[in-house]
Backbone bond lengths (Angstrom), bond angles and torsions (degrees), N, CA, C in turn:
res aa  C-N    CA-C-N  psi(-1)  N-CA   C-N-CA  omega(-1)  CA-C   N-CA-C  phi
1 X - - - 1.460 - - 1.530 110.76 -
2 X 1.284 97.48 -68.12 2.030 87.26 155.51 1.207 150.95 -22.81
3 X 1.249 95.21 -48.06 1.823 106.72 -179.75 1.829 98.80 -91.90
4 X 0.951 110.14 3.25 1.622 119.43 178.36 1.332 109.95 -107.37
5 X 1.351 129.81 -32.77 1.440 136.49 141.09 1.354 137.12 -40.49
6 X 1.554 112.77 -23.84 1.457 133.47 -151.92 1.711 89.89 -119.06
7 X 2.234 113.15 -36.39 1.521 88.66 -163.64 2.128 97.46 -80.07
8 X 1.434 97.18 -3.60 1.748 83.03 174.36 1.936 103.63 -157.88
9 X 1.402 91.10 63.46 1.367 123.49 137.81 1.513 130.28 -80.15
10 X 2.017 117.86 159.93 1.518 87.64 -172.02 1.305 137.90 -86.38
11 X 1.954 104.54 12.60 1.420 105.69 159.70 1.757 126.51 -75.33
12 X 1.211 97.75 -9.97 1.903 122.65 176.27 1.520 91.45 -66.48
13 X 1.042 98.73 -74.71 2.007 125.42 172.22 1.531 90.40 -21.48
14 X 1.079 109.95 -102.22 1.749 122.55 172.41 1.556 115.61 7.02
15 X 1.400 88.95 -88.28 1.370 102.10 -176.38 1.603 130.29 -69.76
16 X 1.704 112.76 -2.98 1.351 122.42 161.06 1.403 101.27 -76.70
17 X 1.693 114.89 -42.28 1.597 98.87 -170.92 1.695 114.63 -72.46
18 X 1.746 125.04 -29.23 1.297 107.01 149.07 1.146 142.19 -38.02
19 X 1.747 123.15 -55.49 0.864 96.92 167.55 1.517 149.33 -101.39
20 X 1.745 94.29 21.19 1.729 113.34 164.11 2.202 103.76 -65.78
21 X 1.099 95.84 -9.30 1.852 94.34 -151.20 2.170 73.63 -89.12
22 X 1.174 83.89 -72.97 1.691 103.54 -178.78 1.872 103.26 -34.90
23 X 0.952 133.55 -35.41 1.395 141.65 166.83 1.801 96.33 -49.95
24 X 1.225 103.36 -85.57 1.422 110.91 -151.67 1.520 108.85 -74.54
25 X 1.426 110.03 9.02 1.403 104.04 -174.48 1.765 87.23 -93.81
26 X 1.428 115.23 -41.82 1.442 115.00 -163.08 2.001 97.40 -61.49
27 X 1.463 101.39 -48.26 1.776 101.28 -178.57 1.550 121.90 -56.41
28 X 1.745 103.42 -27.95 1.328 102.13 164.47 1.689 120.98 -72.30
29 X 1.229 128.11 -42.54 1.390 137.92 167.33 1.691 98.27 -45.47
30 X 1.450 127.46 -73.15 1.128 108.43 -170.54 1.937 133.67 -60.66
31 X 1.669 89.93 -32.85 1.612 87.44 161.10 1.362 112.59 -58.31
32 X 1.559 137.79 -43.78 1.178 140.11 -174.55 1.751 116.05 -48.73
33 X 1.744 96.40 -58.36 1.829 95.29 155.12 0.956 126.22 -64.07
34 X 1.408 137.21 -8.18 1.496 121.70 -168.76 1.927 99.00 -85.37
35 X 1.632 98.33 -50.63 1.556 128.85 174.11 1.532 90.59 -29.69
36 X 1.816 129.68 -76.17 1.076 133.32 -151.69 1.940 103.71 -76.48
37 X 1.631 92.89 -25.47 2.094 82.62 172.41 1.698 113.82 -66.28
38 X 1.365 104.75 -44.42 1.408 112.82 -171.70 2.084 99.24 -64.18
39 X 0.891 130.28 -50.19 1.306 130.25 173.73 1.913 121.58 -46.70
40 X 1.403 97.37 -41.09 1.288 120.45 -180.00 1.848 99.06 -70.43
41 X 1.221 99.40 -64.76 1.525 91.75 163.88 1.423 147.56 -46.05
42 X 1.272 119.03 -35.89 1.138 142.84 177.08 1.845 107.57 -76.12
43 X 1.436 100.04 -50.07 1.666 97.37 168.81 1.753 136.72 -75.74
44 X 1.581 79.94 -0.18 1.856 90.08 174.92 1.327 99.41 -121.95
45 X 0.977 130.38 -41.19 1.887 141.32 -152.28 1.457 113.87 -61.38
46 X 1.837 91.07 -53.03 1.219 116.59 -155.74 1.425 109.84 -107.45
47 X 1.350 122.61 19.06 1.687 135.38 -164.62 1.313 90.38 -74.68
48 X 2.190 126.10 -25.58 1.326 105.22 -159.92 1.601 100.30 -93.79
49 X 1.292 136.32 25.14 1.119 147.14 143.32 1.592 136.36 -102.11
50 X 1.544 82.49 29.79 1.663 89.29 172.70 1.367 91.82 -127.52
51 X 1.905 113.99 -178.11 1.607 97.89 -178.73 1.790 108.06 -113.70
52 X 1.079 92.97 159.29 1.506 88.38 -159.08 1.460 125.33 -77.90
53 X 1.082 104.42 136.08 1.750 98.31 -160.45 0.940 121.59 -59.95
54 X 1.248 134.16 16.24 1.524 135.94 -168.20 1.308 95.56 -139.39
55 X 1.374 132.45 12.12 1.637 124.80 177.33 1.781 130.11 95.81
56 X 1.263 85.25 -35.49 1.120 97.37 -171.23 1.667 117.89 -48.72
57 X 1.448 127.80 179.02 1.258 119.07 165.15 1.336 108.12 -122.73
58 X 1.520 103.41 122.27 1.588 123.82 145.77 1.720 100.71 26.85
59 X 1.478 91.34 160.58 1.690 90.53 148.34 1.640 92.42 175.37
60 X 1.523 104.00 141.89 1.218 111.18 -179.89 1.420 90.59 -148.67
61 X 1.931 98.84 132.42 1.559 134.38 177.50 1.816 102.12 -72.99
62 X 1.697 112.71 111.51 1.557 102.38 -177.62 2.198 88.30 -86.82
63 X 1.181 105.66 132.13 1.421 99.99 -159.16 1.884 98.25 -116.30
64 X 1.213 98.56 95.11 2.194 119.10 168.85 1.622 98.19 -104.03
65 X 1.578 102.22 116.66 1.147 134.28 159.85 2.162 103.81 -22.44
66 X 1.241 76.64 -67.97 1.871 100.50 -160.58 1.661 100.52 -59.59
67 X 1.233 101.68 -36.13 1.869 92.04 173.75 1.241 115.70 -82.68
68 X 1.293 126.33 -9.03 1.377 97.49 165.96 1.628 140.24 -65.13
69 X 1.315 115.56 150.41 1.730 120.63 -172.56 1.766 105.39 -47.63
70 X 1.082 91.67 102.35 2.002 72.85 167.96 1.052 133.67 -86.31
71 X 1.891 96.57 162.87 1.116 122.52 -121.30 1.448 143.35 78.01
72 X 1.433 105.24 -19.71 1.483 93.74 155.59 1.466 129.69 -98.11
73 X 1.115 99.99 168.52 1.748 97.05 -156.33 2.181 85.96 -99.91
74 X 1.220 102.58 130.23 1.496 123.35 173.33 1.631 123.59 -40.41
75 X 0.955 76.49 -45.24 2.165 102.98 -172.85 1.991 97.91 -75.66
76 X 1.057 107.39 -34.47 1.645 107.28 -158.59 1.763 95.70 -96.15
77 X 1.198 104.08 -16.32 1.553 108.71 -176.62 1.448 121.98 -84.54
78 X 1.640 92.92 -32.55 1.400 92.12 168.35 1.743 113.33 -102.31
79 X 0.865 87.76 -13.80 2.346 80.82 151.70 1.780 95.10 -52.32
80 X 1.395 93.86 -82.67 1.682 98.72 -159.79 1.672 106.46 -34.08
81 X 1.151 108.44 -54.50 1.396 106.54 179.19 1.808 126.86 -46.36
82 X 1.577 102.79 -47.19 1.302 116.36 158.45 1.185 126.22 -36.68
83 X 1.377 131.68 -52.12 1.408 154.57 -167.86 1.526 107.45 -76.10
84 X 1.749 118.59 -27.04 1.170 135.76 -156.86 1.676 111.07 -95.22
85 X 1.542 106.00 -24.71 1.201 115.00 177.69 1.500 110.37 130.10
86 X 1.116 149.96 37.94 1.396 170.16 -50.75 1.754 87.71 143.13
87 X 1.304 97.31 122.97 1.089 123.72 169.19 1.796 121.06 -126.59
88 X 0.853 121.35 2.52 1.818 115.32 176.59 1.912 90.10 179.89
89 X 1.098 105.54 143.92 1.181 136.62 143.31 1.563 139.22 -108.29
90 X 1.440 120.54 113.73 1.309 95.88 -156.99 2.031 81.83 -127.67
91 X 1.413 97.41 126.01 1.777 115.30 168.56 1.243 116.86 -48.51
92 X 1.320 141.58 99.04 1.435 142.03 -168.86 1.580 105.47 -124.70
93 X 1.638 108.38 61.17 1.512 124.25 -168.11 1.914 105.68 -101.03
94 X 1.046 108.97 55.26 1.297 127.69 178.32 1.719 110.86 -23.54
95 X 1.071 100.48 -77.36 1.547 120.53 170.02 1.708 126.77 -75.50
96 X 1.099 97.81 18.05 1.693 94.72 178.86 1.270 113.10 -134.02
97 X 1.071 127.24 121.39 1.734 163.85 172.64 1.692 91.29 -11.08
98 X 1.547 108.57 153.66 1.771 118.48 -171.64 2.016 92.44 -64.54
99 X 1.378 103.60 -31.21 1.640 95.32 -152.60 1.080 110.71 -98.43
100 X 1.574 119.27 7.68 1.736 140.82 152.07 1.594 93.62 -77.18
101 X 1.402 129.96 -91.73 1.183 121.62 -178.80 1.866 121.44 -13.46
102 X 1.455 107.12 -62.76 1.197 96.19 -165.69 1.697 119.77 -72.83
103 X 1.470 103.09 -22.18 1.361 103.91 155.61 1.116 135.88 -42.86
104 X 1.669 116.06 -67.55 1.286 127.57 158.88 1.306 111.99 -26.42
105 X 1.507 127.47 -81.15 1.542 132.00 -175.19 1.617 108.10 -33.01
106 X 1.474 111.76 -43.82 1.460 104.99 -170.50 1.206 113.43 -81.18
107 X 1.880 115.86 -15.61 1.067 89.80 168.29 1.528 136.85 -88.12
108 X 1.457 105.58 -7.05 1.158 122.37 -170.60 1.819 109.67 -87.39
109 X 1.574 113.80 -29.09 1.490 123.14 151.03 1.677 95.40 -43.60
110 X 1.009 138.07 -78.53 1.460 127.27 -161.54 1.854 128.21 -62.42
111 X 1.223 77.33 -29.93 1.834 83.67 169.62 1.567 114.92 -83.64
112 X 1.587 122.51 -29.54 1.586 112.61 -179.78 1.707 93.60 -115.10
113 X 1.383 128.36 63.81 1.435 133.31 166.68 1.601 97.80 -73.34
114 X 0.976 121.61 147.82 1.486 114.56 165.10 1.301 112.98 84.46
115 X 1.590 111.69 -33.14 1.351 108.42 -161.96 1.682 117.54 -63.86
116 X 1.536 115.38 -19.82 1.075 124.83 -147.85 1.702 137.04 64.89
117 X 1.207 95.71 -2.09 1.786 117.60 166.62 1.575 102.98 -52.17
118 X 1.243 111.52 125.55 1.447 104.86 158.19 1.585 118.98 -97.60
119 X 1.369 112.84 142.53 2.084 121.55 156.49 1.287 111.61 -68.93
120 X 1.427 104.33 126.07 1.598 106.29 158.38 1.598 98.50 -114.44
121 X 1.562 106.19 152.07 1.603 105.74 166.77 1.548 106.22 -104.05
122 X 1.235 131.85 143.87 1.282 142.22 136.31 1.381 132.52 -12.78
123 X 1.273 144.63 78.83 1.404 135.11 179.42 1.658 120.41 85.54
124 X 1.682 98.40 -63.37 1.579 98.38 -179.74 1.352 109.06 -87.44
125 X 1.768 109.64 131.64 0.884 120.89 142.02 1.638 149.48 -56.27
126 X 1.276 114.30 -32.07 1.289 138.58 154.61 1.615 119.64 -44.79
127 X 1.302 96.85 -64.60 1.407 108.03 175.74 2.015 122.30 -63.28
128 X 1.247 88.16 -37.22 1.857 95.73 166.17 1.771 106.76 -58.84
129 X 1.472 96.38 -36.05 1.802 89.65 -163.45 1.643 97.28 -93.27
130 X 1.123 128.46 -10.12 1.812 111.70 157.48 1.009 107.01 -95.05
131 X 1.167 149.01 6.83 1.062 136.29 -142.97 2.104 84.89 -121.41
132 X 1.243 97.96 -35.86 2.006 112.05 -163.94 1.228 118.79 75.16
133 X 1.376 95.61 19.33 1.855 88.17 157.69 1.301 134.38 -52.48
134 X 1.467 139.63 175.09 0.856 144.76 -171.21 1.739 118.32 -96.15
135 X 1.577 92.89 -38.67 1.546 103.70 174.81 1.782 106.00 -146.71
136 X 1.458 100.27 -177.56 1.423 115.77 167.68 0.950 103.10 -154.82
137 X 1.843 98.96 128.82 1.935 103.73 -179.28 1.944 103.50 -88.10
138 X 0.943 121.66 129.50 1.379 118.08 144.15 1.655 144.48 -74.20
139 X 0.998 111.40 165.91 1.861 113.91 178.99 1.516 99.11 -124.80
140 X 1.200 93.29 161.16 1.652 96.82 -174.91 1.162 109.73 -72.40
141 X 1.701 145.84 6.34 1.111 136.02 165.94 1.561 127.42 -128.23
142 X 1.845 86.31 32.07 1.708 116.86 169.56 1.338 96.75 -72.74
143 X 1.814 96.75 -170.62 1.424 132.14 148.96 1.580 95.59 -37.99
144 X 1.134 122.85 142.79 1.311 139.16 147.00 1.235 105.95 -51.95
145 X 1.234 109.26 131.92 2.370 112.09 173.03 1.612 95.46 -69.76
146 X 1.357 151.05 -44.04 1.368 125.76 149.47 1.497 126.74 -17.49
147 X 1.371 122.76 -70.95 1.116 121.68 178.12 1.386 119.67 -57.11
148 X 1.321 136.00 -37.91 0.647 159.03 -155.90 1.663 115.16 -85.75
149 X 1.397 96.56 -30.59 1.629 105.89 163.62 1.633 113.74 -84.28
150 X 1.366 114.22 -31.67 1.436 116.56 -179.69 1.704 104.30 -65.92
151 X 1.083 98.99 -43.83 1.409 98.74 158.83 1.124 155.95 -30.73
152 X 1.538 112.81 -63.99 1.402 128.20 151.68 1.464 110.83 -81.46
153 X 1.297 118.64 14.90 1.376 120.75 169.08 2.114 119.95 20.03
154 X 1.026 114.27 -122.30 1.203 100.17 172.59 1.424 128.47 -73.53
155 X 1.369 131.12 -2.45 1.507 145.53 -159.54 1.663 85.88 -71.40
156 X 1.119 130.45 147.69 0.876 155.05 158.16 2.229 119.20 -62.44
157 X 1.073 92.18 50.56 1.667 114.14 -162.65 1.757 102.64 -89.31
158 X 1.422 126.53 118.54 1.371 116.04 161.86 1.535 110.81 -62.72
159 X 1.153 107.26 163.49 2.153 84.59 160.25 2.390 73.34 -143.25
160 X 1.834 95.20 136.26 1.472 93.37 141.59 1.384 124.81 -130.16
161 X 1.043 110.19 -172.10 1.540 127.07 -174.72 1.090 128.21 -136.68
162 X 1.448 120.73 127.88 1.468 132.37 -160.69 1.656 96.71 -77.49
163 X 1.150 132.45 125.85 1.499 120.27 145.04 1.662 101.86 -123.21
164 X 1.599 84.09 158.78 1.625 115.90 172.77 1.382 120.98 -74.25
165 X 0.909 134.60 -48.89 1.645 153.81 -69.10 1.568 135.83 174.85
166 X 0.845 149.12 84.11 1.796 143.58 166.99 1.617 96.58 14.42
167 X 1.649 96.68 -85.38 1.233 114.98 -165.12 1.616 125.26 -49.86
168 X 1.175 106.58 -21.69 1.820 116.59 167.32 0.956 95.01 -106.15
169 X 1.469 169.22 26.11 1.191 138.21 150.30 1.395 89.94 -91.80
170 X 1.389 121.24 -61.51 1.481 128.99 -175.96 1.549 102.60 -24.79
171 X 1.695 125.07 -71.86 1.384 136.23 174.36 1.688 108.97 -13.86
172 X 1.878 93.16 -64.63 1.615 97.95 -164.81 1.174 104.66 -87.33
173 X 1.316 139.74 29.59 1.659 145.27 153.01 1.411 100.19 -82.58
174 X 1.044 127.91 -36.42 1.490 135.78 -142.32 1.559 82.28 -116.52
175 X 1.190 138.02 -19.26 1.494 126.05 179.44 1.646 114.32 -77.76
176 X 1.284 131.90 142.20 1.236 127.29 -173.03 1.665 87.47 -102.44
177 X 0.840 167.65 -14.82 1.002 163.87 -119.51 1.804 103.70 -149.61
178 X 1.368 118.50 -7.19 1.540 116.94 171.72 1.886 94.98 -114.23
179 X 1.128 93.98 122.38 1.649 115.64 148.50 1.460 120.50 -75.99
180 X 0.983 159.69 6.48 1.383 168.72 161.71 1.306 114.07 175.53
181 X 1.388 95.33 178.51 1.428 121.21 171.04 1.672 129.74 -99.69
182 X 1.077 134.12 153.34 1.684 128.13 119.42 1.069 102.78 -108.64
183 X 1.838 90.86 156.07 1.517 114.00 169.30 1.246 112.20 -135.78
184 X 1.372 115.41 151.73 1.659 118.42 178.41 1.895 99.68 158.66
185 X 1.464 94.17 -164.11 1.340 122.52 -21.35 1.741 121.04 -45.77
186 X 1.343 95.19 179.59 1.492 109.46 161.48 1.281 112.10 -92.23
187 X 1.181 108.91 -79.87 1.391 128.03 172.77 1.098 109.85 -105.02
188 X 2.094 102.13 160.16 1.666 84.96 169.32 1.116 115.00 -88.70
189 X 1.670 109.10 171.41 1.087 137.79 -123.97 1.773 107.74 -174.03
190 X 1.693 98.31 107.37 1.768 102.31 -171.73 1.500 96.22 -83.71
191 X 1.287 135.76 0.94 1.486 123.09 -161.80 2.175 94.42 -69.53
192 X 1.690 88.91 -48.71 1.371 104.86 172.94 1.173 131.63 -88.53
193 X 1.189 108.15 12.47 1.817 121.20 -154.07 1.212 94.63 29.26
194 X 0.925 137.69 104.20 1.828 151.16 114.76 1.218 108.21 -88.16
195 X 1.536 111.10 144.54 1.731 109.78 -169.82 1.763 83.19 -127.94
196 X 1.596 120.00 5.44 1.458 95.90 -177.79 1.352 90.49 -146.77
197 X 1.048 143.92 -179.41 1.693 156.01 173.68 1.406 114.96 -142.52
198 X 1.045 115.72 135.83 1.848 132.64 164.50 1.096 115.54 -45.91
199 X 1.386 127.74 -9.15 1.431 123.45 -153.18 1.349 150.13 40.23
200 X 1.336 147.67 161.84 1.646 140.25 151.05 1.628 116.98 5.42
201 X 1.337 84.28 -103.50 1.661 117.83 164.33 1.787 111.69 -21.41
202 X 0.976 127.13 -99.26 1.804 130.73 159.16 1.613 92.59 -3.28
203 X 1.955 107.04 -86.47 1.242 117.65 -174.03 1.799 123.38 -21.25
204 X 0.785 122.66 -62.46 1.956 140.89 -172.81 1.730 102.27 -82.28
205 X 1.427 121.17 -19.79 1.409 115.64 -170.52 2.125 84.09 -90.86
206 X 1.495 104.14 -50.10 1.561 101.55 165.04 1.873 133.15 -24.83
207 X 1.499 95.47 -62.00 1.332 127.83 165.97 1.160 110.29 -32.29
208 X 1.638 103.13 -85.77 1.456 132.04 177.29 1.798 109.04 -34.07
209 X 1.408 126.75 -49.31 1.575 130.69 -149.80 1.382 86.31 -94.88
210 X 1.512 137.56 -39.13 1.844 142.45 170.30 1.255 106.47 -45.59
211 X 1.701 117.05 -68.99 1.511 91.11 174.18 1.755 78.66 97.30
212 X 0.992 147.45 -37.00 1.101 144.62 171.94 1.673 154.67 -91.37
213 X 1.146 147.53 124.34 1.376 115.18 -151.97 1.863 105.10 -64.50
214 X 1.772 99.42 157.68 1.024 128.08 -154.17 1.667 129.83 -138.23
215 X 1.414 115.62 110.95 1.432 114.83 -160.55 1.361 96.39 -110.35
216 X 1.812 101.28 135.02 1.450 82.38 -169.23 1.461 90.99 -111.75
217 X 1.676 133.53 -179.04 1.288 134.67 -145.65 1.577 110.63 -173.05
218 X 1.166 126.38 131.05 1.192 123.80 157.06 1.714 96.30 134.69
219 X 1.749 115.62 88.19 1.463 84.09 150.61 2.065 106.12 116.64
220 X 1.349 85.82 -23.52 1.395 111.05 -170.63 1.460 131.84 -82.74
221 X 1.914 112.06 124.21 2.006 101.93 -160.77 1.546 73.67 -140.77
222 X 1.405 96.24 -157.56 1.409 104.71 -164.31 1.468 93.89 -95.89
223 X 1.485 143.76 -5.71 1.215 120.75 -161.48 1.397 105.13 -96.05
224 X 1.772 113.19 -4.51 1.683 114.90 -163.31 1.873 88.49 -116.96
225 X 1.130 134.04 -14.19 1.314 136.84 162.32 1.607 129.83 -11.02
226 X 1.398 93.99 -49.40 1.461 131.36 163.27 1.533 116.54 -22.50
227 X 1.937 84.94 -79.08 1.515 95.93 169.80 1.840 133.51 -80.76
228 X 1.283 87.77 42.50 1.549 84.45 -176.12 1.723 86.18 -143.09
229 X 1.119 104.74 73.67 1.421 112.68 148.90 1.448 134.39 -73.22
230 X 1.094 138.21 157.71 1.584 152.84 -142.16 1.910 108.76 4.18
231 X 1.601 108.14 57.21 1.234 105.16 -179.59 1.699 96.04 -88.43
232 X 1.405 109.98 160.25 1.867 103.19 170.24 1.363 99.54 -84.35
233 X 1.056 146.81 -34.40 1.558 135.40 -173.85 1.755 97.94 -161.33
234 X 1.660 99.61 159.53 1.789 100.55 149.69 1.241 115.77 -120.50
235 X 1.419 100.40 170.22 1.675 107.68 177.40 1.166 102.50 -134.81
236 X 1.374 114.07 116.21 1.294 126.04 -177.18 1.671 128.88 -130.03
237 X 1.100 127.25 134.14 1.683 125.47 -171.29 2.279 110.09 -114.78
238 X 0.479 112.42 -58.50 1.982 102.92 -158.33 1.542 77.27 -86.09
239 X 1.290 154.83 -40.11 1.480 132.95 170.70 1.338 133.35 -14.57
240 X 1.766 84.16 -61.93 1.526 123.26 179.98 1.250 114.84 -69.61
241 X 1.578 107.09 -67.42 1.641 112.90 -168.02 1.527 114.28 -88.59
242 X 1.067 131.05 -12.17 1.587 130.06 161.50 1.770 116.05 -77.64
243 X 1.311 106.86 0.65 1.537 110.96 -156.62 1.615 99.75 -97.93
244 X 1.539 127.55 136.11 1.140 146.78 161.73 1.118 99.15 -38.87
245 X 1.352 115.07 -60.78 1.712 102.41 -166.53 1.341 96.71 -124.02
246 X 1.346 119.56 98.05 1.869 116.06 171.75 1.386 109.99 -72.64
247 X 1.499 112.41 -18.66 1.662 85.84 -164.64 2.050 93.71 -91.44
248 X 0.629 142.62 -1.78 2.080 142.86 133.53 1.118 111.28 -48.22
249 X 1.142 128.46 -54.01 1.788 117.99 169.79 1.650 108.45 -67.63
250 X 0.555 131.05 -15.30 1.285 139.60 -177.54 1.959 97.93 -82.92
251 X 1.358 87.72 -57.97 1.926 81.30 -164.91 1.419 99.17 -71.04
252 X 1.586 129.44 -41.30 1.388 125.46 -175.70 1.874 105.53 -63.73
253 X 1.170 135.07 -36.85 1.513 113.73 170.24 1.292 106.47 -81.90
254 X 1.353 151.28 -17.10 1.164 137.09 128.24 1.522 128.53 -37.96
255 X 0.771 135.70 -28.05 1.630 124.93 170.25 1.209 110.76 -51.19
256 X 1.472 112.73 160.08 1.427 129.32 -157.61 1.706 89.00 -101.70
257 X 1.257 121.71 139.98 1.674 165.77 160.31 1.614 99.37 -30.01
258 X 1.402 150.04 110.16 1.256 124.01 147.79 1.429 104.32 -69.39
């Protein structure tokens, strides 16, 4: 009866309410770090969805193994590129297995740490969120960007979406669940076989009706740059990765707009 007195007596009392206090102080500290990771993220991660203070447009490397120039090694190209003015990389490994993908991503998480470069994955959502990417682009005959948010549930996940079209860009303006866009093609473009492009004009009226930032795609080097005035960023692949010197293609679609 004693020792049954003692396990909820009011020094029992006491010392449950220490360490009920000691509980919620540690759960408050860790929500507090989680609060300040997700913030930290959002102010470096996500800079390539803001517009850039100097005018310029965006630019995100669509990054296929198989197009690159050979001999160069994939991983070291997009450092250089990173360093060059590279704002997103997004994995567009069509044909290669989940546990190639997530490799890749991790390795490329370790080479642009710091950089402020963000990862996008290709299609899967799943694979962006083991993987710790930053985003996942979709196509219109993905995951739904709904699902796709329930998905990454609270993770701090971009999701975008490819549209063609007026009528789908309009959609994914109006979607709460898309963080940006692509658009294209532009031109054609054998990466995708497109034999025709939307053009400029289409392109920026797209932009314009989203309401959202916007990568445009299809087709695109530095000599057609020109005509793609007030785009928010491009996303471009065989420019980049077939090119002698990527990190010059890189700075020439980076240059700032007269």
């Amino acid at each position: 009866m004693a020792e049954a007195a003692e396990r909820t007596g009011p020094r029992a009392r006491r010392g449950n309410a220490r360490s009920f206090r000691r509980a919620l102080l540690h759960a408050k500290e860790r929500a507090a770090i989680l609060h300040l990771r997700a913030l930290l993220r959002c102010a470096n991660d996500m800079r390539w969805l803001e517009p850039d203070p100097e005018g310029r447009p965006r630019l995100c490397l669509l990054l296929t193994r198989a197009l690159v120039r050979a001999g160069t090694d994939p991983g070291s190209l997009v450092e250089r590129c990173a360093a060059a003015g590279l704002d997103a990389v997004q994995v567009r490994e069509k044909d290669a297995s989940a546990s190639e993908v997530l490799a890749l991503v991790h390795e490329l998480r370790e080479r642009l740490r710091g950089s402020g470069v963000a990862i996008a994955v290709n299609d899967r959502a799943d694979l962006a969120l083991a993987a710790g990417a930053d985003a996942v682009h979709l196509g219109q005959d993905d995951l739904p960007p709904a699902q796709a948010r329930a998905l990454a549930r609270a993770h701090e996940l971009a999701i975008g979406l490819s549209t063609h079209d007026l009528e789908q860009a309009q959609a994914a303006g109006a979607d709460p669940a898309v963080d940006y866009l692509g658009i294209g093609p532009l031109f054609p473009t054998a990466t995708k076989g497109y034999a025709r492009g939307i053009g400029a004009e289409l392109a920026l009226a797209m932009q314009r009706a989203a309401g959202k930032p916007a990568y445009w795609i299809g087709g695109i080097d530095p000599a057609r740059v020109h005509e793609l005035r007030g785009a928010f960023g491009f996303a471009v692949s065989s420019a980049i990765l077939g090119a002698e010197d990527p990190v010059a293609v890189v700075r020439a679609l980076r240059a700032p707009r007269a």
